[in-house]
Legacy VTK file of the C-alpha trace (Angstrom):
# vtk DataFile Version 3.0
C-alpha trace
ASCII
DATASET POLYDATA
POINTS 101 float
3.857 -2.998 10.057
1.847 -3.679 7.091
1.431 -7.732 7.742
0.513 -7.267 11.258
-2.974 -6.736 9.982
-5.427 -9.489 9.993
-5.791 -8.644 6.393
-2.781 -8.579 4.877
-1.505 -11.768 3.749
1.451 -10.421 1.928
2.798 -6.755 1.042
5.171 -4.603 0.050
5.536 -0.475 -0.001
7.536 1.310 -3.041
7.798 5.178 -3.661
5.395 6.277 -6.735
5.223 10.124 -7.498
1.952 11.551 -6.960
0.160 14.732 -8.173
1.864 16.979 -7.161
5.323 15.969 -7.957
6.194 14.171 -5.305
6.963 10.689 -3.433
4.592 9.132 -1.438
4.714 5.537 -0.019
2.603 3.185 -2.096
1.377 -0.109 -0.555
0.807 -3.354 -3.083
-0.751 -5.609 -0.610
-2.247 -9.355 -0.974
-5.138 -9.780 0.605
-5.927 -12.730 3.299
-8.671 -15.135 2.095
-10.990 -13.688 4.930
-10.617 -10.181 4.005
-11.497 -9.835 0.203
-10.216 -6.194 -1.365
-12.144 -3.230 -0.897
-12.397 0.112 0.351
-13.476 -1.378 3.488
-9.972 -3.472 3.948
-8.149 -0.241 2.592
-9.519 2.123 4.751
-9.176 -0.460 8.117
-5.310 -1.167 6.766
-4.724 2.786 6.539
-6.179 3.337 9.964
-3.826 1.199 11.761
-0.784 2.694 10.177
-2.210 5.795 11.009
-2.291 5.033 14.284
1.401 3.610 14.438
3.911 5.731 12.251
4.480 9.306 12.055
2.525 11.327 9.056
5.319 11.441 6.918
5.155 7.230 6.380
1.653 7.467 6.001
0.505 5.120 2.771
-1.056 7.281 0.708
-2.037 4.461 -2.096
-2.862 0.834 -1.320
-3.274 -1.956 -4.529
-4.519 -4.963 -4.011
-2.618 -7.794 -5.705
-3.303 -11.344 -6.350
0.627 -12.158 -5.431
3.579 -10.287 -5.181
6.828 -10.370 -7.751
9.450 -12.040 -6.289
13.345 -13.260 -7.637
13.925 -16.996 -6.813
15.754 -16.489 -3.871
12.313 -14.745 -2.155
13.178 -11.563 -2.128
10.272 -9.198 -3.459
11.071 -7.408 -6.403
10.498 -3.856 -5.385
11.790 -2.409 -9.008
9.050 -4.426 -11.258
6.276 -2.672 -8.031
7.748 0.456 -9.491
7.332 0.146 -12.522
3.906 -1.842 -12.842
0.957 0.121 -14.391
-1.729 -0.723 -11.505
-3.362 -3.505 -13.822
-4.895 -4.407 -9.833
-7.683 -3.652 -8.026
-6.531 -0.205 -6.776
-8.246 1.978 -3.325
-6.907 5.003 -3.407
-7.656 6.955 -0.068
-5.889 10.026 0.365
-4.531 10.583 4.099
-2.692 13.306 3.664
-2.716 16.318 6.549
-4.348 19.631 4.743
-2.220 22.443 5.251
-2.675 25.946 7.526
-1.516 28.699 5.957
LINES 1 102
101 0 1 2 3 4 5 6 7 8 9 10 11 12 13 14 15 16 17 18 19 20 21 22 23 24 25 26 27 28 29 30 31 32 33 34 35 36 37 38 39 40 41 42 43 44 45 46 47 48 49 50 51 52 53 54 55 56 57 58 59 60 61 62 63 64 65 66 67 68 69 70 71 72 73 74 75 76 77 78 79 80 81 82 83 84 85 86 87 88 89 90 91 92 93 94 95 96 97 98 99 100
């Protein structure tokens, strides 16, 4: 879904926990040279997956990241996304649904 976007060279989405306790899909995402990082790119990346997958796979946090951490066979290591401290430029846009009640 993710590289399907003009801007997205490379990416990969990991659960994080987020304020409230929770999981919520977190995007690490290498930018294409004619897209630099910004809220801009974040906010044009979150729209189309808005757009295409149901609330509940919504990113809620996208980092951009000069490459991504992968094991020699090519595979991206989805454990060391986990456990990075964002040392990236990070655009956090919250797109969660408020709630009635």
């Amino acid at each position: 879904m993710l590289l399907r976007h003009a801007a997205v060279a490379d990416a990969a989405v990991v659960p994080v926990p987020d304020p409230v306790g929770l999981w919520a899909p977190k995007a690490y995402v290498v930018p294409t040279a004619d897209h630099p990082a910004g809220p801009g790119t974040a906010q044009g990346i979150l729209e189309r997956v808005r757009a295409q997958l149901p609330p509940e796979k919504w990113v809620r946090v996208i980092e951009f990241v000069p490459s991504l951490p992968r094991t020699t066979s090519g595979k991206v290591r989805r454990a060391e996304l986990r456990e990075r401290v964002a040392g990236g430029v990070e655009h956090r846009i919250d797109v969660r649904e408020p709630h009635g009640g």
